[in-house]
KEKOL-577955 format. One record per atom (N, C-alpha, C): z, y, x; residue in one letter. Coordinates in steps of 0.1 Angstrom, whole numbers, plus 5000, padded with zeros to 4 digits. Example, Ala and Ser with C-alpha at 12.3 -4.5 7.8 and 13.67 -1.06 7.14 Angstrom:
BEGIN
507849435132A;507849555123A;507849675132A;507149785128S;507149895137S;507950005129S;
# end
This chain:
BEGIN
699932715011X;701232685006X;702332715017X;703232745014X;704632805024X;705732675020X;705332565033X;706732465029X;707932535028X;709132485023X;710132525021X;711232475030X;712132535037X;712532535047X;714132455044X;714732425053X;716032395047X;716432255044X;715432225038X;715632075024X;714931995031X;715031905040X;714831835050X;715631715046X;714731575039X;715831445034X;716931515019X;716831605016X;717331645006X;716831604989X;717531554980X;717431504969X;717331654959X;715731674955X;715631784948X;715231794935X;716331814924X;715231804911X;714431924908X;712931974904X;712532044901X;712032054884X;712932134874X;712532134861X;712232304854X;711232194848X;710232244841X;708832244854X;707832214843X;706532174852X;705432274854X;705532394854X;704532504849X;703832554862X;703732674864X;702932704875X;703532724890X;704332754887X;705732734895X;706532634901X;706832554884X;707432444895X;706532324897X;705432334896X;704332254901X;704132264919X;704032434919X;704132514935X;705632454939X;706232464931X;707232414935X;708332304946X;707532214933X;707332044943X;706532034953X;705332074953X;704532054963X;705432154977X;705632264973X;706132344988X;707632254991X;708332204979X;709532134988X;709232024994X;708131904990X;707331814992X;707431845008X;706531945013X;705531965021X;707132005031X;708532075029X;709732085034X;710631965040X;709631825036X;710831695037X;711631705028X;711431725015X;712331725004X;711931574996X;712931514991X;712931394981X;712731474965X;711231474960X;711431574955X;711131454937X;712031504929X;712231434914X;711831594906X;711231554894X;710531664884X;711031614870X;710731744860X;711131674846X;710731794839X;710331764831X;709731854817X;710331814804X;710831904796X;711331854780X;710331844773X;708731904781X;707831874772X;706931734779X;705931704769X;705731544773X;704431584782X;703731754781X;702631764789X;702931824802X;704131844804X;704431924816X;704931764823X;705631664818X;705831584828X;704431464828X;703431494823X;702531454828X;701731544838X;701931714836X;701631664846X;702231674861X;703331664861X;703831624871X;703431504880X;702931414872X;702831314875X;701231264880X;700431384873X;699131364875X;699131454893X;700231514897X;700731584912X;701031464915X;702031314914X;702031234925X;703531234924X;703831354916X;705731314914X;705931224905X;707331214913X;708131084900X;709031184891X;708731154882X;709531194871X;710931114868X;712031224864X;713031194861X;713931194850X;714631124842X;715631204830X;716631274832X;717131394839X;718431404841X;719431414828X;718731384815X;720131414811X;720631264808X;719231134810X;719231024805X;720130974816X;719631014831X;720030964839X;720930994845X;721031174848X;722431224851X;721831274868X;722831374871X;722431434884X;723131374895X;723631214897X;723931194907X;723231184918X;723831224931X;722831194947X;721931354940X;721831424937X;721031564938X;721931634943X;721231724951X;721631794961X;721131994956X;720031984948X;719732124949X;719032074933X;718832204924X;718232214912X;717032324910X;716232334910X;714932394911X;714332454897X;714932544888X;714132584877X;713332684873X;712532664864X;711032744861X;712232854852X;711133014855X;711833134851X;712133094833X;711733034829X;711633044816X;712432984806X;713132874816X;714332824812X;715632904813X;716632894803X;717333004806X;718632884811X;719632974817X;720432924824X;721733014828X;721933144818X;723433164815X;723033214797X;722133334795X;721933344779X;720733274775X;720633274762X;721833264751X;722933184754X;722333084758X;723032914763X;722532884776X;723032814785X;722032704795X;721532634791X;720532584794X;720032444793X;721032364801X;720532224794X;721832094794X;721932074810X;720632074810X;720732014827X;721232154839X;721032224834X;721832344843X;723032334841X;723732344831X;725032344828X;725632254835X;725232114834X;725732024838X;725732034859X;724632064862X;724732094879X;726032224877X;725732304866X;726732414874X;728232344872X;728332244865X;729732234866X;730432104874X;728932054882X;729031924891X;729032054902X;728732134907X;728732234916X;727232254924X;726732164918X;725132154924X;724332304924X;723732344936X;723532484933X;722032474927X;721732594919X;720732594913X;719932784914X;718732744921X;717832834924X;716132854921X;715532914921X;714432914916X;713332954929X;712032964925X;710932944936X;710733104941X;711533154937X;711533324944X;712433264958X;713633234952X;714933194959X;714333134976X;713432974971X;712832964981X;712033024989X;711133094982X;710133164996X;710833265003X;711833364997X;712633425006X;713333365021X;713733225016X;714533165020X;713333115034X;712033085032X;711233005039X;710333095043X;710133235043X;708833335043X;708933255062X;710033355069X;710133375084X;709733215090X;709133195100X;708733115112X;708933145119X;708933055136X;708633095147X;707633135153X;706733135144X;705233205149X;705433345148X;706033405138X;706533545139X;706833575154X;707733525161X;707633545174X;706733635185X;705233575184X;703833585185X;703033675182X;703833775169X;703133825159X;703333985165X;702234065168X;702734225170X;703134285165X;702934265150X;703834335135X;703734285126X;705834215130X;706034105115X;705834155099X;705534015094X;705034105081X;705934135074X;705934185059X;706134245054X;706134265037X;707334225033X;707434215015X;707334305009X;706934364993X;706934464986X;707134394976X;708734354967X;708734334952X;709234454944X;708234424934X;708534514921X;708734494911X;709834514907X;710434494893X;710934604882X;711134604868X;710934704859X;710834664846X;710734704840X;710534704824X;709034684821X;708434804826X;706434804821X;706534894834X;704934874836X;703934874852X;703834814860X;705034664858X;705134594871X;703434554874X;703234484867X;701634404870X;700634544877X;700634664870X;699434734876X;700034784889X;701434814892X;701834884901X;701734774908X;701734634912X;701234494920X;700134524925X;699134514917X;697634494915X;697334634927X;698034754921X;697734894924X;698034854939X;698934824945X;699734794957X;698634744968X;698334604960X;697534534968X;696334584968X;695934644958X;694434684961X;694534784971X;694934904972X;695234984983X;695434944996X;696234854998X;696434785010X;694834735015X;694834665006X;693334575012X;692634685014X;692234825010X;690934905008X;691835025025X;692934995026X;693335065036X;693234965049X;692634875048X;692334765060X;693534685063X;694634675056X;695534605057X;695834435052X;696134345056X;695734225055X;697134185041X;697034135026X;697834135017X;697734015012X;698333975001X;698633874995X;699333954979X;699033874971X;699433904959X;699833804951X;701433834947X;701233664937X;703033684924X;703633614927X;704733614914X;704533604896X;704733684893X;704933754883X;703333714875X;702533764888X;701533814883X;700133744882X;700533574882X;700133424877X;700033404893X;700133364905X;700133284911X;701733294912X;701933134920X;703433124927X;703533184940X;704733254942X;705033274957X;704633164964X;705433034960X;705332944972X;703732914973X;702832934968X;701132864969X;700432964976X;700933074976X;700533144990X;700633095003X;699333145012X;699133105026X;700733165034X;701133065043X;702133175058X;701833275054X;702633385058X;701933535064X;701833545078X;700633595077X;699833625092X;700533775097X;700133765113X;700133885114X;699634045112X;701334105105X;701134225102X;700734225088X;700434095082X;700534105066X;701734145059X;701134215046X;702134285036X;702034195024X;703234055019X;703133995008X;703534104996X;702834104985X;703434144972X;703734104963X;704834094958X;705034034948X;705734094934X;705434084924X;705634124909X;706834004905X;708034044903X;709233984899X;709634004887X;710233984876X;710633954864X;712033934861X;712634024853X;714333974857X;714733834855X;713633744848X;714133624849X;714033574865X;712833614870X;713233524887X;714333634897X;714633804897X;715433824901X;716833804899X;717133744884X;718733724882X;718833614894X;718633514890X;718833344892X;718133344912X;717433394915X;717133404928X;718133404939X;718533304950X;719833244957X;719533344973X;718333424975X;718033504980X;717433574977X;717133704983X;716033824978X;716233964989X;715233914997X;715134005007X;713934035010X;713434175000X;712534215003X;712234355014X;711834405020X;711534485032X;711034625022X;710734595014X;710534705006X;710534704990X;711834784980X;712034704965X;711634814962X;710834834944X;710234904938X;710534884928X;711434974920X;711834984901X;711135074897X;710235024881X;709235114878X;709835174867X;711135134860X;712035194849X;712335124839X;712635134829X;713635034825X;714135054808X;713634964804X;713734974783X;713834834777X;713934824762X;714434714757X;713634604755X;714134494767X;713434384767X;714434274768X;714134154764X;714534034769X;715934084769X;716534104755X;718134114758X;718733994754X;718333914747X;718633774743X;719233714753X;717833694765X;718433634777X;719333694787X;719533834789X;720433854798X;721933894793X;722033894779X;723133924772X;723634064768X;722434124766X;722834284763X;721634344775X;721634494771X;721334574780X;721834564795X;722834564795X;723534584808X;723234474816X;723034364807X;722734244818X;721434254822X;720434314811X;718934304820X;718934404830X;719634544832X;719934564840X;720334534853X;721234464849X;721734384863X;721434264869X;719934224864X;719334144870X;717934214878X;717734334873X;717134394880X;717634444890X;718634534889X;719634584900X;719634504910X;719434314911X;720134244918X;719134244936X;717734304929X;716934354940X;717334414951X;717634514947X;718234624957X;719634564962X;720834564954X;722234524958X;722334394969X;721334294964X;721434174971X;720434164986X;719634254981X;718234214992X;718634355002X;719434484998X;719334595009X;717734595016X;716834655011X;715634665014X;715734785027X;714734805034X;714634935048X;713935025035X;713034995026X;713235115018X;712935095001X;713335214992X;713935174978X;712635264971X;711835244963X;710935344958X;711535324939X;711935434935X;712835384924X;712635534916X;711935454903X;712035564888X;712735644883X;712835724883X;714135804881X;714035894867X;713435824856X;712935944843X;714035894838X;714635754837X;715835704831X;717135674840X;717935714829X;719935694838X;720035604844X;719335464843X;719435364852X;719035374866X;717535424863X;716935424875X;717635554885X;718235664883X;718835754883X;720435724896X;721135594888X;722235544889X;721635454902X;720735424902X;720235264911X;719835404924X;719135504923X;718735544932X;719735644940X;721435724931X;722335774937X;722935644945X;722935494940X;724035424947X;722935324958X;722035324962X;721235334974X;721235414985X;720935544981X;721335634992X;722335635003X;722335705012X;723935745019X;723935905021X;722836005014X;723336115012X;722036155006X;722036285001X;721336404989X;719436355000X;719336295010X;718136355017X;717936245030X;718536135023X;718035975028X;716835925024X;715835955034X;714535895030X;714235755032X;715435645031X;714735525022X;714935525013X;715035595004X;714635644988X;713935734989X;712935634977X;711735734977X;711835744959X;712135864953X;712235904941X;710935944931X;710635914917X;709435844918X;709735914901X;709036044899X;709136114888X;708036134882X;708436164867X;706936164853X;707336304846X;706836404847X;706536544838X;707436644840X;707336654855X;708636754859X;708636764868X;709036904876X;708936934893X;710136844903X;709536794913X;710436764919X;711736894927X;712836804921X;714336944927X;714836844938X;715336954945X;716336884955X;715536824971X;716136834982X;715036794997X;714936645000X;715236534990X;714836404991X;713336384992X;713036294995X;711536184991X;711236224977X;710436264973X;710036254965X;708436274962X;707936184946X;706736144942X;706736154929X;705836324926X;705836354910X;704436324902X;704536284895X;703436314879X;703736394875X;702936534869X;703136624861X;701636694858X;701336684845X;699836754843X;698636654847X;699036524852X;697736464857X;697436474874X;698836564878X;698436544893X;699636484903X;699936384908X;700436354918X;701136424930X;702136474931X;702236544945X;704036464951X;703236474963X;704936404976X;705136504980X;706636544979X;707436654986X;708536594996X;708736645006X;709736565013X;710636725018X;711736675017X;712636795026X;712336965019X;712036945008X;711937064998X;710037104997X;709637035005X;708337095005X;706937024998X;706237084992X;705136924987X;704136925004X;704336805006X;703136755017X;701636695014X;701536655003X;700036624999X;700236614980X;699036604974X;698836614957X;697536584961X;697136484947X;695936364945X;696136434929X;694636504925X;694036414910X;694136304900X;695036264898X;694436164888X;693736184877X;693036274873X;693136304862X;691336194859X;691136224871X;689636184870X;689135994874X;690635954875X;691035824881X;691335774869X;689735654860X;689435644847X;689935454847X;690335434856X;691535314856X;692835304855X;693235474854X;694735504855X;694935614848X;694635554835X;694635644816X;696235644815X;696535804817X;698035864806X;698935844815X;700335934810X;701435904821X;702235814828X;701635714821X;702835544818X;702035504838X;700635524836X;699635474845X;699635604861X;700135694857X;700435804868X;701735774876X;702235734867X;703635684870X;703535564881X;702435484873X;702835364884X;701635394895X;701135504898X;700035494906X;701135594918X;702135684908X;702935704922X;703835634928X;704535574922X;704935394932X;704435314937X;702835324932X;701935224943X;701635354956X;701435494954X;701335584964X;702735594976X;703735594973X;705035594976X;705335464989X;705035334980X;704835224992X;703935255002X;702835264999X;701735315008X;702035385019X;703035485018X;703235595023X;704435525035X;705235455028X;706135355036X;705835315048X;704235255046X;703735175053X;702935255065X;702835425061X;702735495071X;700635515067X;700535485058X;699035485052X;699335655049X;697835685056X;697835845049X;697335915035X;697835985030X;697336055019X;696036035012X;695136075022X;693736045020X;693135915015X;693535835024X;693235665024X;693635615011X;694535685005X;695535604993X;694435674981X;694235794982X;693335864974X;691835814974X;691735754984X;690035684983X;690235554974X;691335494980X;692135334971X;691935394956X;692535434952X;693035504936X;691435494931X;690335594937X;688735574928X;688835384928X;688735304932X;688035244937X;688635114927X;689635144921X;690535054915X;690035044900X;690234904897X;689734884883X;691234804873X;691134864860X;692134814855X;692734684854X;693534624851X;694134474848X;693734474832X;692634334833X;693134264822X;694234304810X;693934314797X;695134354787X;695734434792X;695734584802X;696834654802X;695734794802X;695634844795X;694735004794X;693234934795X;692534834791X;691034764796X;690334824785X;689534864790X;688034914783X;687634804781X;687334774768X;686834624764X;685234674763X;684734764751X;683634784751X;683734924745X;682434994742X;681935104732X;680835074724X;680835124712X;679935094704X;679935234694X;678435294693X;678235384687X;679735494688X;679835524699X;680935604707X;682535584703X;682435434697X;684235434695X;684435334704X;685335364713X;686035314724X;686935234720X;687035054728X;687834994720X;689034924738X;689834964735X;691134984740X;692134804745X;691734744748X;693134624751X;694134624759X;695434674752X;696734714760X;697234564753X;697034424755X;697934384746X;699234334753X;699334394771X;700634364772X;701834434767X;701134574762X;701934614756X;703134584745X;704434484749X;705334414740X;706334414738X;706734604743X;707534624735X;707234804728X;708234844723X;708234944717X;707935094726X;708535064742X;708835154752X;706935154755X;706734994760X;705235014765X;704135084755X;704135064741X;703435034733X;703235274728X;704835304728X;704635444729X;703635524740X;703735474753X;703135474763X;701635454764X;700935374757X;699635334755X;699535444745X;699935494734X;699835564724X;699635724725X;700535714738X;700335914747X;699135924756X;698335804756X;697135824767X;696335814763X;696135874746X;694535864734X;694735964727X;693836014724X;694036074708X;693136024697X;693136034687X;692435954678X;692035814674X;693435794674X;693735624673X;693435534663X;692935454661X;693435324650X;693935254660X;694935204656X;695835134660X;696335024654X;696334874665X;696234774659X;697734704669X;698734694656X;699934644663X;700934554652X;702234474657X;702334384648X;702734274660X;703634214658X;703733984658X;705234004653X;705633934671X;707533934665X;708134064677X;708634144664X;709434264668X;710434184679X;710834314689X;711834304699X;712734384697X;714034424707X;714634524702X;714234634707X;714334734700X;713434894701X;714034964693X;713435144697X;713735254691X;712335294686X;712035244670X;710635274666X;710935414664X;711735504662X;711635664662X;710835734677X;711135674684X;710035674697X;708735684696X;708435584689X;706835524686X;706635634673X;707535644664X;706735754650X;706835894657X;707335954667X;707036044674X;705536064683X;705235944682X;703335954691X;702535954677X;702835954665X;702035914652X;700836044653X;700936164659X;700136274660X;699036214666X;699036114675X;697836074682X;696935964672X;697335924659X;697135784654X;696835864640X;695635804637X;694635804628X;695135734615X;695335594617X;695835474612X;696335364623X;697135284613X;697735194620X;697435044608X;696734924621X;696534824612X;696734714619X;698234644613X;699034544613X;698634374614X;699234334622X;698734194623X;700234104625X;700033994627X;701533924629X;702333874611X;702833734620X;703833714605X;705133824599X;705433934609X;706334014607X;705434124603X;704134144595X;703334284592X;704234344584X;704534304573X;705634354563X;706434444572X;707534394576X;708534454583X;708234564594X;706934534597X;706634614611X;706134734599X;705834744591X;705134834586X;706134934578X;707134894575X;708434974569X;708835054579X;709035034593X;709535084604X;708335224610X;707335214601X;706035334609X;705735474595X;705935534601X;705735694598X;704535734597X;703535614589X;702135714593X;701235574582X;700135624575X;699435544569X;699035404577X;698935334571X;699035164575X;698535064568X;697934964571X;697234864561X;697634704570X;697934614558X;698734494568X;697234464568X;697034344578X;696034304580X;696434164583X;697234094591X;697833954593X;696933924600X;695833904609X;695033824619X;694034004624X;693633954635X;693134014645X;691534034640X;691333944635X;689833944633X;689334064620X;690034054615X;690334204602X;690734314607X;691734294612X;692134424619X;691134504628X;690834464633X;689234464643X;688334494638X;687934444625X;686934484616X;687534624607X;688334604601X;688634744595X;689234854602X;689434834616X;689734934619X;688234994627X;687434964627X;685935014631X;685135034622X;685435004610X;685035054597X;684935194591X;686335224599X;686935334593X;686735404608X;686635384620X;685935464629X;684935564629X;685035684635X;683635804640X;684035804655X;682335844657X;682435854675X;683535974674X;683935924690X;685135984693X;686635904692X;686435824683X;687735754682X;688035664692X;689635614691X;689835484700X;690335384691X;689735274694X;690435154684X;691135054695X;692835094694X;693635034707X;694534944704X;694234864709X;695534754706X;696734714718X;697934794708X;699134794717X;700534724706X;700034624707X;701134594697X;702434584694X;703534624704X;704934664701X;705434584702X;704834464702X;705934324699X;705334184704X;706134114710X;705834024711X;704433924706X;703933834711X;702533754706X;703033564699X;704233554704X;704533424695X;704233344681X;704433444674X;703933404660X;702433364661X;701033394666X;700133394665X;699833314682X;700033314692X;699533334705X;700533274712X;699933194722X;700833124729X;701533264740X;700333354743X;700833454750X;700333584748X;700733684754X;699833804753X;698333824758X;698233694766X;696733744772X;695933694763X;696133574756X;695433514741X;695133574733X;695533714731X;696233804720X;695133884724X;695033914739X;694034014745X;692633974741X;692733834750X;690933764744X;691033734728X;691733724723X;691133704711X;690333864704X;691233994707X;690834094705X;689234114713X;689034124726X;688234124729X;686834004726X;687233884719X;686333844712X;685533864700X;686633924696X;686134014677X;685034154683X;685834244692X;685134304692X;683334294704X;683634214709X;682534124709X;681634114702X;681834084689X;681234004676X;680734104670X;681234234669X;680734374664X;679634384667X;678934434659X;677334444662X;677034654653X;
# end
């Protein structure tokens, strides 16, 4: 745990009780904080309580004597609406920050002092790749003898991580919900993997999920920027970083096209990798044969996990031994199983339209199993990969709808366990039976990883 620094006799509410702000209390606890908790649900303030905290009502009781407000990413707190109890701190003036906010705030000690080579942040944030470009990060590190930590985004809390030791590199996987709202963000090295339609509800449009991502770089000034550049955003984030055409703390980070111009740069094109610096390529890595890092979506983020690396002064080679050695994440490109040679596929973080085309360019011969609750997207995107797709078989209370929007034969199916079965029905070796479903998992699933096990329990059940 990394106490939290600062809040010493300070009166702190911490709301919402999840995995965070559980880490939460405990690291302001462990800070000398007077720490009060609260949940709108009746199992999150139990268990708060089953931690040893006192629970509070603020809206029963009201935020007098608070000093700081502490909330979980999931609560929102400018779109659509605030919540009651945010609104109300923001207009008593009480500041309100979240558990990114604090570990920034608390990383440094005086033991750093002591240390030969202070450590060292890597957050990454993006639309789709964050989690494998994390995972990708840290695994590399560790297989390059480097001492890491992994957490955020990507189910642990910042704060429930150990200190950092010396010469350790923390990683963390950020979310524009903990970049917007974060009261600091100073990471030593920021990573944008690119950027499509998500979560506009909460930031109030495109432009706003943008600019909670942005808030990375603008707020934190990182020593260096490793930043996607296949879209105008990422494009715009990495001209207004710079301070000229051939500033190598940007490191430029491209998918199916030569690198132009004598900056940093790290291309995907064909399946192969290559870093060019100052007009010239200096090394190129294979992926083609790297069977944890299926299609360009996965090239892409293996050259932003190469690019950090490179940061860190790790050589070419070393990064290239990392890469074999790496096994996929859970629900994102996962070989579930094979049977009688049909390959069955679990992308189910794929949730939205951007990711879901992306799983769809890295197969041929698809059944395709997709469907819940639509987000906002460009399905002409997605009926442009239909060359790769066999059939497509629908699940979710929105099947109807999702199925008017697709350019290619289709059968609703409404549950997973049918879909699963008829689409292996209608399988020959050689096929892939992938599940990328476009859309959110609410209607059915508390989350997308539910969505994943439930798929990989059907197919399980295949005999």
């Amino acid at each position: 745990m990394i106490p939290v620094q600062g809040v010493k006799n300070k009166s702190v509410l911490v709301l919402g009780m999840g995995c965070s702000g559980v880490a939460s209390a405990k690291a302001l606890l462990a800070g000398g904080a007077k720490v009060f908790c609260w949940d709108d649900d009746e199992a999150g303030r139990l268990a708060a309580e089953e931690n040893g905290f006192l629970c509070m009502d603020p809206i029963r009781d009201g935020l007098e004597g608070l000093e700081l407000i502490i909330t979980s990413p999931g609560i929102p707190h400018l779109y659509p609406r605030p919540h009651l109890v945010i609104a109300e701190a923001m207009r008593l003036g009480i500041p309100v920050d979240n558990d990114i906010g604090l570990f920034f705030c608390s990383l440094g000690t005086p033991e750093w002092q002591t240390f030969d080579v202070a450590p060292k942040v890597v957050a990454i944030t993006g639309s789709n790749g964050k989690s494998t470009t994390s995972a990708l990060i840290n695994h590399l590190l560790t297989k390059a003898g480097k001492p890491s930590q992994i957490a955020g985004n990507i189910g642990r809390s910042a704060l429930d991580l150990e200190p950092a030791g010396d010469g350790e590199v923390i990683v963390l996987e950020l979310s524009s919900y903990q970049t917007e709202l974060a009261r600091s963000l100073t990471p030593d090295i920021a990573v944008f993997t690119n950027l499509s339609n998500d979560h506009l509800d909460r930031h109030g449009g495109y432009g706003g999920y943008f600019a909670a991502k942005r808030r990375l770089f603008s707020e934190g000034s990182p020593d260096y920027a490793v930043i996607g550049v296949d879209e105008t955003e990422g494009r715009y984030l990495a001209s207004q970083f710079a301070e000229h055409a051939n500033d190598d703390r940007v490191i430029r980070v491209i998918s199916g096209q030569n690198p132009k111009g004598n900056g940093w740069q790290v291309a995907a094109k064909k399946g192969f990798l290559s870093e060019s610096r100052k007009g010239r390529q200096v090394a190129s890595i294979d992926l083609r044969r790297i069977s944890s890092l299926p299609g360009k979506h996965n090239h892409q983020n293996a050259c932003a996990a190469y690019a950090v690396l490179r940061t860190l002064n790790i050589a070419p080679r070393i990064i290239e031994e990392g890469f074999k050695s790496f096994s996929s994440l859970p629900h994102r490109s996962q070989l579930v199983r094979e049977i009688n040679g049909v390959r069955f596929i679990n992308d189910s973080k794929a949730t939205n339209v951007d990711a879901a085309e992306k799983a769809l360019g890295s197969f041929e011969n698809i059944h395709w199993i997709c469907g819940g609750v639509q987000k906002e997207g460009d399905f002409l995107a997605l009926n442009a990969m239909m060359h790769h797709v066999k059939k497509a078989y629908i699940i979710g209370s929105e099947a109807d709808k999702f199925a008017l929007n697709l350019e290619i034969e289709s059968k609703i199916c409404k549950t997973m366990a049918a879909a699963v079965n008829v689409a292996f029905s209608q399988s020959v070796p050689g096929d892939i039976v992938l599940l990328a479903p476009a859309a959110a998992s609410f209607d059915q699933y508390d989350n997308f990883e539910a969505r994943g096990d439930d798929f990989i329990a059907e197919v399980s059940a295949l005999t």
